[in-house]
C-alpha positions as CSV (number, residue, x, y, z in Angstrom):
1,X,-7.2,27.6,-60.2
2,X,-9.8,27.6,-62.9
3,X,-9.6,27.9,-66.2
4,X,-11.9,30.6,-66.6
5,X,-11.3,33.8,-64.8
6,X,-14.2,36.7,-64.7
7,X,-12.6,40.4,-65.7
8,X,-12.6,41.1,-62.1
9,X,-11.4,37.7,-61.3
10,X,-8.2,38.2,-63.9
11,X,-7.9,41.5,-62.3
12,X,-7.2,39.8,-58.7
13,X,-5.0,37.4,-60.1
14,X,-3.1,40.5,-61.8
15,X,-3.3,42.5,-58.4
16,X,-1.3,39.5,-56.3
17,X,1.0,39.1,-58.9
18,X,1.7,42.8,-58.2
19,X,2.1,42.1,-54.5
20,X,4.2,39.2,-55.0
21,X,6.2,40.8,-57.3
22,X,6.8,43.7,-55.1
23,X,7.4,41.6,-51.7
24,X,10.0,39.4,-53.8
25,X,12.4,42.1,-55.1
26,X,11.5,44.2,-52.0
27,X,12.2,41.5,-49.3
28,X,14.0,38.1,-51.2
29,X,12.4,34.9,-51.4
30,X,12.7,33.8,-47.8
31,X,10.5,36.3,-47.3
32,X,7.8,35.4,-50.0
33,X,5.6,33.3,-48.2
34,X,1.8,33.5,-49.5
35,X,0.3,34.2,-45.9
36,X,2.3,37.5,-46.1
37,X,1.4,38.1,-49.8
38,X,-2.4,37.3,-49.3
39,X,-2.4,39.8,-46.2
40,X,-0.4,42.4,-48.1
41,X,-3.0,41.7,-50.8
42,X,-5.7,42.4,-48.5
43,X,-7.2,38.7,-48.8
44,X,-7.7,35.5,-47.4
45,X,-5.0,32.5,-47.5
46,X,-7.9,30.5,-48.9
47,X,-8.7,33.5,-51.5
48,X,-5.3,33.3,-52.8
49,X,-4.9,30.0,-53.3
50,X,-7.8,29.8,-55.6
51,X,-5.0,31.4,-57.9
52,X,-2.2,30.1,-57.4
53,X,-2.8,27.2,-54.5
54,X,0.9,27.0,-53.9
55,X,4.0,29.1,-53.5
56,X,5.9,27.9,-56.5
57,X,2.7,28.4,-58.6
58,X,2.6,32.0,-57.6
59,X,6.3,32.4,-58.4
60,X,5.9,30.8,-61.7
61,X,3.8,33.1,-62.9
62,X,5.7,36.3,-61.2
63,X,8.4,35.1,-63.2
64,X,6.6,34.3,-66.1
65,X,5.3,37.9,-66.0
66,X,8.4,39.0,-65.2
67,X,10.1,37.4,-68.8
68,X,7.1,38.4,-70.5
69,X,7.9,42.1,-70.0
70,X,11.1,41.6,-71.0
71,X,10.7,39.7,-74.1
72,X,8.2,42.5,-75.4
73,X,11.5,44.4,-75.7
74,X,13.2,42.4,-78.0
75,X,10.2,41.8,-79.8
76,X,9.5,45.3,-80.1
77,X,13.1,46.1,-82.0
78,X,13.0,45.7,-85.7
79,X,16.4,47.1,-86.2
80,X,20.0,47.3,-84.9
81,X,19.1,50.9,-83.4
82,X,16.0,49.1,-81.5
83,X,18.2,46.0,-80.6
84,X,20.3,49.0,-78.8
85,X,17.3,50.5,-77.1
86,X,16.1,46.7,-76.4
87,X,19.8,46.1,-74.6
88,X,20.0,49.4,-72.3
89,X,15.8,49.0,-71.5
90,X,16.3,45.6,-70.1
91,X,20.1,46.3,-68.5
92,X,17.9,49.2,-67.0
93,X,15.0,47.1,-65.5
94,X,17.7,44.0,-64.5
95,X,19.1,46.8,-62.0
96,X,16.5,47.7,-60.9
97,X,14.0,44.8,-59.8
98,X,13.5,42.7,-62.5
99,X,17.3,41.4,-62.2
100,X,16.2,40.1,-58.7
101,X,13.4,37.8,-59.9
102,X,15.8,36.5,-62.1
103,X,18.7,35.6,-59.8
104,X,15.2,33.7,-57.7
105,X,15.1,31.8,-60.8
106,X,18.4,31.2,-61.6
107,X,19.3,30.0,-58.3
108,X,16.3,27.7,-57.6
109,X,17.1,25.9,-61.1
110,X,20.3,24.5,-59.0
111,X,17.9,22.7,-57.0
112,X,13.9,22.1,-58.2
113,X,13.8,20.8,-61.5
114,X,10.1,22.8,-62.1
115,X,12.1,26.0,-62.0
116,X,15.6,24.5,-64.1
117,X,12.7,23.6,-66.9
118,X,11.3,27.3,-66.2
119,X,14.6,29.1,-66.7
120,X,15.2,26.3,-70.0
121,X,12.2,27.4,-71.4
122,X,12.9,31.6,-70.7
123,X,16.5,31.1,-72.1
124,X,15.3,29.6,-75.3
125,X,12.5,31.6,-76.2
126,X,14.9,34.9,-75.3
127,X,17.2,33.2,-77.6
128,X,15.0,32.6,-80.6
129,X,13.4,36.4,-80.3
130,X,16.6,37.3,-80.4
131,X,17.3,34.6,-83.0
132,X,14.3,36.6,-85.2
133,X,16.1,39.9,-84.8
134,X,19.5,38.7,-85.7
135,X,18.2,37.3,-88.8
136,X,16.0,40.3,-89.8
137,X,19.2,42.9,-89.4
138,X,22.3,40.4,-90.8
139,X,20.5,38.3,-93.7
140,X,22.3,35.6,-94.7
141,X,24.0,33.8,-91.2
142,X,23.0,30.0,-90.5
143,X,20.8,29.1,-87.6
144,X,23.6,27.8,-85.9
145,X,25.4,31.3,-86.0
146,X,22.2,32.9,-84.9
147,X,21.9,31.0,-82.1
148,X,25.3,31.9,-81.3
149,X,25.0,35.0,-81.9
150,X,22.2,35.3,-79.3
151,X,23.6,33.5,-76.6
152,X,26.5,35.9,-76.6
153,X,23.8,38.6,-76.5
154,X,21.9,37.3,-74.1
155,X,25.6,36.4,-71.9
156,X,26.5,40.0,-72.6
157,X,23.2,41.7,-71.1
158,X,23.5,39.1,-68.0
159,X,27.0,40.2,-67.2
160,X,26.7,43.6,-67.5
161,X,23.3,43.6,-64.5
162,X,25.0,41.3,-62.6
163,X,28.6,43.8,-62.7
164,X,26.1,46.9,-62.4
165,X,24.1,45.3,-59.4
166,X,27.6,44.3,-57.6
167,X,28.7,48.4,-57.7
168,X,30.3,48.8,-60.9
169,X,31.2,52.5,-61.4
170,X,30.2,54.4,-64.3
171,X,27.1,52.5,-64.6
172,X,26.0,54.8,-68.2
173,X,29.3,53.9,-70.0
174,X,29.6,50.8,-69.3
175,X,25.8,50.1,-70.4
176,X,26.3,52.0,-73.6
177,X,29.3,50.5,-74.2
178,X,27.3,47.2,-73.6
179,X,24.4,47.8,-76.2
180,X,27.1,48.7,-78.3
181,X,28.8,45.1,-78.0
182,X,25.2,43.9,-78.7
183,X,25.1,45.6,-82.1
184,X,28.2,44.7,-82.9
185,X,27.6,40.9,-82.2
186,X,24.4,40.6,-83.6
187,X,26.1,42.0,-86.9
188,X,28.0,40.0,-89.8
189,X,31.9,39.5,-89.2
């Protein structure tokens, strides 16, 4: 791909990321094949692979976009309300799509190396924006209890998507219950 992208050409690459996204959560990744996306995206092979010119490109950047979203969340909070909001928005969009393009992830880092560096790098940046909040609502804790602090977070908000997405019953409880542990971690002892 080129550096360079033209507003309509940033906009093509925006439109198959949609695509791809939506075949992958839709339909799994044995299913996410670019001669299926570039059809669904009403364009060529050839046209697609001027973006992304193979499949683990494309799905780099559909997770990348993917984390992106979900970063903004934690980003967004500036308190230990919003860190509560943060938890049950992203609880909420891990049961409902987004969770799949992370279990893609997740499991392909047991085997390809570019995709264990890519969930690496997602896991440490969600750590250190989570680090930032920590350290903006309890003053005062080492870096090494930060980081601990969000890796429980983070350990939490897994769990509770992947025990929503395997049936768990009273799904708005146990969320809530879930931000609260969140709150309650990210706090001083």
């Amino acid at each position: 791909m080129t550096n360079a992208l033209t507003g309509r050409g940033a906009a093509r690459r925006d439109d198959v990321l949609a695509v791809a996204r939506e075949l992958l959560v839709d339909e799994g990744l044995d299913q996410f094949v670019l001669r299926r996306i570039a059809a669904r995206a009403g364009m060529k092979l050839g046209n697609l692979q001027y973006y992304f010119a193979t499949r683990d490109d494309l799905l780099e950047q559909v997770i990348r976009a993917e984390f992106e979203h979900d970063v903004q969340a934690i980003r967004r909070a500036t308190t230990i309300d919003g860190l509560k909001d943060a938890a049950l928005a992203l609880v909420r969009h891990w049961t409902t799509g987004g969770g799949a393009i992370f279990v893609t992830m997740t499991m392909l880092a047991y085997h390809h190396e570019r995709f264990r560096r890519l969930n690496h790098e997602i896991y440490e940046t969600f750590y250190r924006d989570l680090g930032t909040l920590i350290r903006r609502v309890a003053p005062g804790l080492d870096e090494q209890e930060i980081r601990m602090r969000a890796r429980l977070i983070t350990s939490v908000l897994d769990g509770v998507a992947l025990q929503l997405n395997a049936g768990a019953r009273n799904r708005r409880a146990l969320t809530t219950r879930a931000a609260d542990l969140v709150a309650t971690v990210a706090l001083p002892d």
